[in-house]
C-alpha positions in Angstrom: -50.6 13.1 65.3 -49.4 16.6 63.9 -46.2 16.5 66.3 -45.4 12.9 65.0 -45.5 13.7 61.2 -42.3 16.0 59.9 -43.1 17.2 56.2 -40.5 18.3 53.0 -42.3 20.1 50.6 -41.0 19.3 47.0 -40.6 23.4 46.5 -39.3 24.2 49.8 -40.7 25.9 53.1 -38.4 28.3 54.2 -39.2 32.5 53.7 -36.5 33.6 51.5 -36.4 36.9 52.7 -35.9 35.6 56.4 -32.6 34.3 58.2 -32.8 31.0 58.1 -32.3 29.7 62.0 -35.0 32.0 62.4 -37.3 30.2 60.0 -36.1 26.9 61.5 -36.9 28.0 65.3 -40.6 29.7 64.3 -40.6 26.2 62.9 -40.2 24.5 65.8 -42.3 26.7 68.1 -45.5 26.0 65.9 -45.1 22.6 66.6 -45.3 23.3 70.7 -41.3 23.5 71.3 -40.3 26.7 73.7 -37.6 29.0 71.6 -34.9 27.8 73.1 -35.4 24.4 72.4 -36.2 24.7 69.0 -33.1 27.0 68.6 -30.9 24.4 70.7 -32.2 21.6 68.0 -32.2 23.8 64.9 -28.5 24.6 65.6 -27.6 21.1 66.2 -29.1 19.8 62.5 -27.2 22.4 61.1 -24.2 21.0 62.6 -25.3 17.2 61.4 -26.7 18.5 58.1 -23.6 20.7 57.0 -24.7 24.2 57.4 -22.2 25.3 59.8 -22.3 29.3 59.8 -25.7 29.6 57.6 -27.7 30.3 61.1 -27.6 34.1 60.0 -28.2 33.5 56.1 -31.1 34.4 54.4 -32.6 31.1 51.7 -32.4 33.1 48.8 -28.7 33.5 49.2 -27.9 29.9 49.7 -27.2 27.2 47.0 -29.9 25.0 45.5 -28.2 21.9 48.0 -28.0 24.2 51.4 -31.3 25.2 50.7 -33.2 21.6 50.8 -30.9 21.0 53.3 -32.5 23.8 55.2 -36.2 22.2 54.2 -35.2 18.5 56.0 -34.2 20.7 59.0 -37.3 22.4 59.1 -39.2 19.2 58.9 -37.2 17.0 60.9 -37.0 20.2 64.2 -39.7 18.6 66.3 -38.3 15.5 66.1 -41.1 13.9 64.4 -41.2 9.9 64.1 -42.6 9.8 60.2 -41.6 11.8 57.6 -42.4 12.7 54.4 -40.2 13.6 51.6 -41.8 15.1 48.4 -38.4 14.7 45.3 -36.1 15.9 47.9 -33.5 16.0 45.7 -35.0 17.7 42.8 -32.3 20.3 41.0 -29.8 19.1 42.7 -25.9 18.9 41.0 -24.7 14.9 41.3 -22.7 16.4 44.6 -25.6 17.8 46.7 -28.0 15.0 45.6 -25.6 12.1 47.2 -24.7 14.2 50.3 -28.3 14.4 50.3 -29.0 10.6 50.0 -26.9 10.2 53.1 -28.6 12.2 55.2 -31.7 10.9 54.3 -30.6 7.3 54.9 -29.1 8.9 58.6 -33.0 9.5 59.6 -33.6 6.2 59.9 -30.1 4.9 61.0 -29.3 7.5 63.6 -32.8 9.1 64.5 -35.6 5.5 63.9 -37.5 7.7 62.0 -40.0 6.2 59.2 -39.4 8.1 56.2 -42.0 8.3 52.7 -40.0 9.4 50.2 -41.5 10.1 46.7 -39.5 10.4 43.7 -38.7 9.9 39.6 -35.5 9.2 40.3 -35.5 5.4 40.3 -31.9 5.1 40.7 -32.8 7.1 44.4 -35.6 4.9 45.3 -33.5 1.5 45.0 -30.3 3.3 47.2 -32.4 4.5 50.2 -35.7 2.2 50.0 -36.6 -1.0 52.2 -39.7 -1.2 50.4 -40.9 0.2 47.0 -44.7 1.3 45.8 -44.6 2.2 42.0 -47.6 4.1 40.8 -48.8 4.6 37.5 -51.8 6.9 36.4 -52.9 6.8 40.1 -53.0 3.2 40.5 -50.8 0.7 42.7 -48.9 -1.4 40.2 -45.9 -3.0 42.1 -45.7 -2.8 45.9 -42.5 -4.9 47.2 -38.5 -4.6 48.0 -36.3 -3.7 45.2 -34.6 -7.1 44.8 -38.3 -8.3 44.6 -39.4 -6.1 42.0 -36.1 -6.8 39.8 -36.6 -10.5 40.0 -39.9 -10.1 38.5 -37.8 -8.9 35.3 -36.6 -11.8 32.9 -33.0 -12.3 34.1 -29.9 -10.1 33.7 -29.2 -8.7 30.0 -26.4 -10.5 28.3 -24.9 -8.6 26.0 -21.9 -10.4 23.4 -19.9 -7.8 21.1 -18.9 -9.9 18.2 -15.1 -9.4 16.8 -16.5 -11.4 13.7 -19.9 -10.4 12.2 -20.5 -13.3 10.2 -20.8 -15.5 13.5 -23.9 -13.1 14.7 -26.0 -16.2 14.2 -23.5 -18.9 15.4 -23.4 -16.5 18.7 -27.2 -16.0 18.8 -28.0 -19.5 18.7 -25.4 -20.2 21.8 -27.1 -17.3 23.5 -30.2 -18.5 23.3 -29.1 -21.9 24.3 -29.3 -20.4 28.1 -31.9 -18.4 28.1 -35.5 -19.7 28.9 -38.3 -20.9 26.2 -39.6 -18.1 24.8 -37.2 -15.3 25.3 -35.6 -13.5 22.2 -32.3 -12.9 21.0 -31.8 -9.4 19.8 -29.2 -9.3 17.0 -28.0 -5.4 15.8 -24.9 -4.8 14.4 -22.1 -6.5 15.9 -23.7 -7.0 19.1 -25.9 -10.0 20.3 -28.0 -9.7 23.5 -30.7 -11.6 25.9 -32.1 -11.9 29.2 -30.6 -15.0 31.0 -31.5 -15.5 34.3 -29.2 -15.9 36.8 -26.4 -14.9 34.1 -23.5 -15.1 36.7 -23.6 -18.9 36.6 -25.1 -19.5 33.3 -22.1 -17.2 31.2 -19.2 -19.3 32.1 -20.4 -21.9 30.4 -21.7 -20.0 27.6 -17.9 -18.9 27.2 -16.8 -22.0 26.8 -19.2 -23.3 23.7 -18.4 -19.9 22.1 -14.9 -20.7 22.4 -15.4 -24.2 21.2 -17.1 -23.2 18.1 -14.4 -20.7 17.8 -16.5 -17.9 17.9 -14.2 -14.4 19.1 -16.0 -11.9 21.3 -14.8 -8.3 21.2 -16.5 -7.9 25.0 -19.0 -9.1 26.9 -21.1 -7.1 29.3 -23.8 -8.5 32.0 -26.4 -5.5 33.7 -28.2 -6.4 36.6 -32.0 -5.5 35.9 -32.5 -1.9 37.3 -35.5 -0.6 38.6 -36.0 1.7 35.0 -36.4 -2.1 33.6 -39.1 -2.7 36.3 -41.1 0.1 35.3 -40.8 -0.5 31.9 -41.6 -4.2 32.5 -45.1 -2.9 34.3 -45.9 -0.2 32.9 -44.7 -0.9 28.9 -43.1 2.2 28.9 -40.5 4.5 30.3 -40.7 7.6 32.8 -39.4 9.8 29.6 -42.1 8.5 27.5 -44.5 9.1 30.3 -43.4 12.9 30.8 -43.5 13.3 26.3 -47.1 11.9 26.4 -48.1 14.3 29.7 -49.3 11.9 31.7 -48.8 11.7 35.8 -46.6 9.3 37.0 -45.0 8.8 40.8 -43.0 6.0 42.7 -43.5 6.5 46.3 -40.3 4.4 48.3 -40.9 4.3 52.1 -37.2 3.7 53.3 
């Protein structure tokens, strides 16, 4: 069972005194692989994972990206059919953390692995997950696919930018005209928004009574729900007011 599970610590494996392809082959060898097998393998993830020439570099002088690039190595030398990712991407500048996504999303594609990622990055979870599990306080409180979880949010947010302010109400009444019973119309300043589900097909219309009742729009902008909505939506609050008020919180997203 050991030799089937590959593991990526969230703070890293790796001796930061010691040269890294030799980390990655002592790696391999306490998983059962000879030396030159796990050396043969280590080298060719460097080659995949984009740390040609590091084979003689010790951690501590690599960048914060090279270095959790060395971690999935170490985890993935054996070859191992399930892994587990603990906020792989932690620290990372916007670069390293979507070369990074790529990689991750290779293990499947490339390798058939099964990979457990956990993260607070929800953005993250919805790019590289087939199936979601958001936790909060320890307990289960959504378990499905991302699409899934979204459509359990009331619509897409529709959100009208009025050129005139005195039509605010005119506008908000035609909002709310599409939106289902129950469902309130936010008016501040010169903007007028809702949830309408499935806004794609229900704004054209909507255009045309604001346009009929002469109403001018300075823009209009339609967000898909995310999955920061979904948490919101389940939890009645956000991961930032979760990390103010101390509390735990983790979304694991098996890919």
């Amino acid at each position: 069972m050991r030799k089937s599970i590959g593991y990526v610590s969230q703070t890293g494996g790796a001796f930061s005194a010691a040269k890294a392809g030799e980390e990655v082959t002592d790696h391999g060898m306490l998983y059962g692989l000879s030396r030159k097998v796990a050396e043969e393998r280590g080298r060719q993830l460097f080659e995949q994972l984009e740390l040609n020439g590091l084979w003689e570099r010790m951690p501590r002088n690599m960048s914060g990206g090279q270095k959790r690039r060395l971690d999935v190595v170490m985890g993935l030398v054996h070859e191992p059919n399930l892994v587990f990712l603990d906020e792989p991407t932690t620290g990372l500048d916007p670069q390293a953390r979507a070369n990074l996504w790529q990689h991750i999303a290779d293990l499947r594609a490339r390798r058939g692995a099964t990979v457990l990622l956990t993260t607070h990055y929800l953005d993250e979870a919805d790019e590289l997950s087939d199936r979601i599990v958001i936790i909060d306080k320890g307990r289960i409180v959504a378990s499905d696919t991302a699409d899934n979880l979204k459509d359990q949010v009331a619509g897409d947010l529709v959100d009208l930018e009025m050129a005139d302010q005195a039509l605010l109400a005119t506008a908000a009444q035609r909002l709310a005209s599409i939106t289902e019973a129950g469902t309130e119309v936010d008016v501040a300043g010169s903007h007028v928004r809702a949830r309408v589900r499935k806004a794609g097909r229900a704004v054209p219309g909507l255009l045309r009574d604001l346009e009929a009742a002469g109403i001018t729009l300075a823009s209009i902008e339609v967000h898909r729900p995310t999955l920061d909505d979904v948490f919101l939506t389940l939890t009645g609050r956000s991961l930032r007011d979760a990390d103010t008020a101390g509390q735990p919180e983790t979304e694991g997203a098996p890919a």
